[in-house]
C-alpha positions in Angstrom: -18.3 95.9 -51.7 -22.0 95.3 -51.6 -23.3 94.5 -48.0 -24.9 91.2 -48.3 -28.4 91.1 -46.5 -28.6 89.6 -43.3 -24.5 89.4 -42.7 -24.2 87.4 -40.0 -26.5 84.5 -39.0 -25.6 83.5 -35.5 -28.0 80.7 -33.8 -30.2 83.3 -31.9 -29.5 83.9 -28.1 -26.2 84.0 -27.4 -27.0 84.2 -24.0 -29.2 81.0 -23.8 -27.7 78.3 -21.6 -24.5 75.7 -23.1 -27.3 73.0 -23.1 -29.3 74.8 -26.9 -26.2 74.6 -28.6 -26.4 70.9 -29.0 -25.4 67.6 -27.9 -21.5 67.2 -26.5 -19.4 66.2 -29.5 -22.0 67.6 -32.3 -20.4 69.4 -34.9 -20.0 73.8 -35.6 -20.5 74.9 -38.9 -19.6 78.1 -40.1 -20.1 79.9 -43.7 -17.6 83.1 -44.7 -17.4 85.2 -47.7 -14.1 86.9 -48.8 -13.2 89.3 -51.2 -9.6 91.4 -52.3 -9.3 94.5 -53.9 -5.7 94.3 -56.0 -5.1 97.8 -58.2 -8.4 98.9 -58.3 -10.4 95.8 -58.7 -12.0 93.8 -56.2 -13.3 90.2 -56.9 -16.7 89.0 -56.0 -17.5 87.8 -52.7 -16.4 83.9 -52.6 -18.0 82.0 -50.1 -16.4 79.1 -47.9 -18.3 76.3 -45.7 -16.4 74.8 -42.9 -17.4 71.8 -40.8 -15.7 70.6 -37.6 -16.0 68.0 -35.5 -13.3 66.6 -32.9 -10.3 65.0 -35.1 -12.0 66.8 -38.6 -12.2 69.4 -40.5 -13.8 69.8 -43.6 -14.0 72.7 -46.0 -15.8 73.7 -49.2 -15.0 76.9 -51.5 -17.0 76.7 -55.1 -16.2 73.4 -56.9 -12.9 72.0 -54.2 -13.0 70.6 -50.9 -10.2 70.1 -48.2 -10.7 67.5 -45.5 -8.3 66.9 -42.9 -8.6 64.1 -41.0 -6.2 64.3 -37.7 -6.9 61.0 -37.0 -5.9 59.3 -40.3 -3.0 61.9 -40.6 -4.2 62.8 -44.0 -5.5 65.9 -46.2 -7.6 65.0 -49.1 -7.8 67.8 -51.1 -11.1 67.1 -53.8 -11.9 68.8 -57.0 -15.3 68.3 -58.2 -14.2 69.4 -61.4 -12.7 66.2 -62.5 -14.2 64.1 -59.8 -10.1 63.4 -58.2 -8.5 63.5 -54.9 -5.0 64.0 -54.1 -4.1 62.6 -50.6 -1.3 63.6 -48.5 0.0 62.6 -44.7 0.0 65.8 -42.5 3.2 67.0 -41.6 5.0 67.9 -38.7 6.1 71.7 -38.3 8.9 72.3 -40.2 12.3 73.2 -38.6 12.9 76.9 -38.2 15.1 77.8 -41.4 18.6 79.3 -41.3 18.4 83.5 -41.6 19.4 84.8 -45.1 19.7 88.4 -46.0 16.8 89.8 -47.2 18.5 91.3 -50.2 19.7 87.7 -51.1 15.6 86.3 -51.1 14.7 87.8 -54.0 10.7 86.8 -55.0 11.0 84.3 -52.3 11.1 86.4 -49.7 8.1 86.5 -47.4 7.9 89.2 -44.5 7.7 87.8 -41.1 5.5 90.3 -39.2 6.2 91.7 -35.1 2.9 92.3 -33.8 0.7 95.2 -32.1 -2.1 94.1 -31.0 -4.5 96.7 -29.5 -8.3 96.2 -28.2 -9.6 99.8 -29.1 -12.5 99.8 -26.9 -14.8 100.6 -30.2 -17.9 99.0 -30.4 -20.3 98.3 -33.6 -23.4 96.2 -34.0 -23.3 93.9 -36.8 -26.1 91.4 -37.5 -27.6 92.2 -34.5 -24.9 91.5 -32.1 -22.6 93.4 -30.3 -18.7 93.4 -31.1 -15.4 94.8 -30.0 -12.9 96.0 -32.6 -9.2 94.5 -32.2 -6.4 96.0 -34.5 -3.2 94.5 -35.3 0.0 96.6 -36.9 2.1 94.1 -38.5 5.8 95.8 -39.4 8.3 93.7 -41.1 11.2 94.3 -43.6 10.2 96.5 -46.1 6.3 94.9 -45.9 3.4 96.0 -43.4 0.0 94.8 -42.8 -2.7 96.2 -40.6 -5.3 94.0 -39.6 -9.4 95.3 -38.3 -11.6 92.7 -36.7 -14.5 92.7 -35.2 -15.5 90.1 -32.8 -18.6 88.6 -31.2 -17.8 86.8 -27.6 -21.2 84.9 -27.4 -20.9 82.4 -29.9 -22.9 78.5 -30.2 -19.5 76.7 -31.2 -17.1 75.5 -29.1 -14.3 77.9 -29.0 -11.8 75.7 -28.1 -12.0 73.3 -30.6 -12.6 76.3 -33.2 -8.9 77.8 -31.8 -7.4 74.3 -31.9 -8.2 73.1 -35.6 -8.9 76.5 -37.0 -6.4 78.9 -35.5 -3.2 76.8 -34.3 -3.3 75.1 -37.2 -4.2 77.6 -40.2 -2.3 78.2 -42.8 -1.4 81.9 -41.7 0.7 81.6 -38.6 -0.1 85.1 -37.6 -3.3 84.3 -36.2 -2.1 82.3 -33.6 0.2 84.8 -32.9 -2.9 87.5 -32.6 -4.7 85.3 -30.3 -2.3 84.7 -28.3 -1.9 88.5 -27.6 -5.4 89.6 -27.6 -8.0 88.1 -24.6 -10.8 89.8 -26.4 -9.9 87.5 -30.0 -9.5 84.5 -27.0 -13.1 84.8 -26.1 -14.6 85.0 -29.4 -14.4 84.5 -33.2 -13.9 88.1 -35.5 -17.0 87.6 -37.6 -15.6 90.9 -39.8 -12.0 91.5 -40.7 -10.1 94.2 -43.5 -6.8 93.3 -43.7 -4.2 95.7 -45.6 -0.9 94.5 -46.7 2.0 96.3 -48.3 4.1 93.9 -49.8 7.8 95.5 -50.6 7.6 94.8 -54.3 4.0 94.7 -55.3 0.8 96.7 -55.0 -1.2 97.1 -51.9 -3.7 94.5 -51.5 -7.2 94.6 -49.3 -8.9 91.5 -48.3 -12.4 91.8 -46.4 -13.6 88.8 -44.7 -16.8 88.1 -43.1 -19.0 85.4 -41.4 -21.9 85.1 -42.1 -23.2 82.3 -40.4 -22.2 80.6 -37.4 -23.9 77.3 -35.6 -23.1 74.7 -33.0 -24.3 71.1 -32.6 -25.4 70.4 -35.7 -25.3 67.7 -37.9 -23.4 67.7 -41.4 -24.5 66.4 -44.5 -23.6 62.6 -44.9 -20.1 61.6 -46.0 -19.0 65.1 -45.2 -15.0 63.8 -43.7 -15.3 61.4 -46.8 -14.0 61.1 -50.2 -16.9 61.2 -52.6 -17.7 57.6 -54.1 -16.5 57.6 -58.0 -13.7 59.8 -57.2 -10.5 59.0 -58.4 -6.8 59.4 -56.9 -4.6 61.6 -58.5 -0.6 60.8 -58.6 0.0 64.6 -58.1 -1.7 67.7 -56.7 -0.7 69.2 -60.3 -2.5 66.9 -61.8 -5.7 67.2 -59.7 -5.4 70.9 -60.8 -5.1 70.5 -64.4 -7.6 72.0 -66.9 
């Protein structure tokens, strides 16, 4: 994995004073790259954009955008491919579903990890800044996962709104989980994380993660929580992804 130059862009001087990050209410803006090594090969680095602002969060991955706007109860995922939207109301957490034998689950089965979290006390300087290594030992039913993050403590963002949109409600519960355990992942963002899984009927898979920039109180480009004008609806999120 080639180290990209200048890996992690955080708005200098962490230790400047609350009042440099921005006005109250501005919005943080943070760019990451990922990458996964299946069997051998590992894709390019693919890089994400993420706006929030209270109520909003938008994000952009080459060509498709997801906006989720908490107070509209929508998600408008956009392609920019075809120039459509599909829009759907945000729903409430599912109930908890009945236990079935794992032997019964077949390709649907999808491990539920228990948890170690331990903050090792390692250190390692990264873009300048100083961060604490966290790792996380996943064990489930014939699946593990081990999880290396690094993380900064003096960020320009406003952490709790960062935790709120971007960690209690991402799509991989076991973050929320992690934080929950780990005061050192509480105070701070992982700016650098290898995760390993083992799935119980597939190959091991490697995903690298990294931020490489991070900024508070800024302002995003216009009609950022927007649909695009000239885009069109599509009946079915199928149909927006059609080629």
């Amino acid at each position: 994995m080639r180290h990209r130059r200048g890996l992690l862009v955080i708005l200098a001087a962490a230790a400047c004073s609350a009042a440099m990050a921005g006005p109250v209410g501005a919005d943080d803006h943070i760019v990451t790259e990922s990458s996964r090594t299946y069997m051998g090969r590992t894709t390019p680095p693919r890089a994400t954009e993420t706006w929030l602002r209270d109520g909003a969060v938008a994000t952009r991955s080459p060509g498709m955008t997801t906006i989720i706007r908490f107070d509209l109860k929508k998600r408008w995922t956009i392609v920019d491919r075809n120039k459509k939207y599909f829009e759907e109301p945000l729903e409430a957490p599912a109930s908890p579903a009945a236990k079935i034998r794992i032997q019964e689950m077949g390709f649907d089965y999808g491990p539920v990890f228990t948890w170690t979290v331990t903050e090792t006390g390692d250190t390692r300087t990264i873009g300048g800044l100083a961060c604490r290594k966290v790792v996380a030992q996943g064990e489930a039913d014939y699946a593990e996962e081990r999880r290396e993050m690094w993380v900064v403590g003096s960020v320009t963002i406003d952490l709790e709104r960062y935790r709120a949109l971007m960690i209690d409600r991402d799509s991989d519960p076991a973050m929320a989980q992690l934080y929950r355990q780990s005061p050192v992942l509480r105070s701070g963002i992982a700016v650098e994380t290898t995760t390993v899984r083992t799935p119980p009927i597939a190959p091991e898979v490697t995903w690298v993660f990294r931020v490489t920039k991070v900024e508070g109180g800024v302002i995003p480009p216009a009609g950022m929580y927007e649909i695009p004008p000239g885009y069109t609806r599509a009946a079915t999120l199928d149909v927006l992804l059609a080629r």
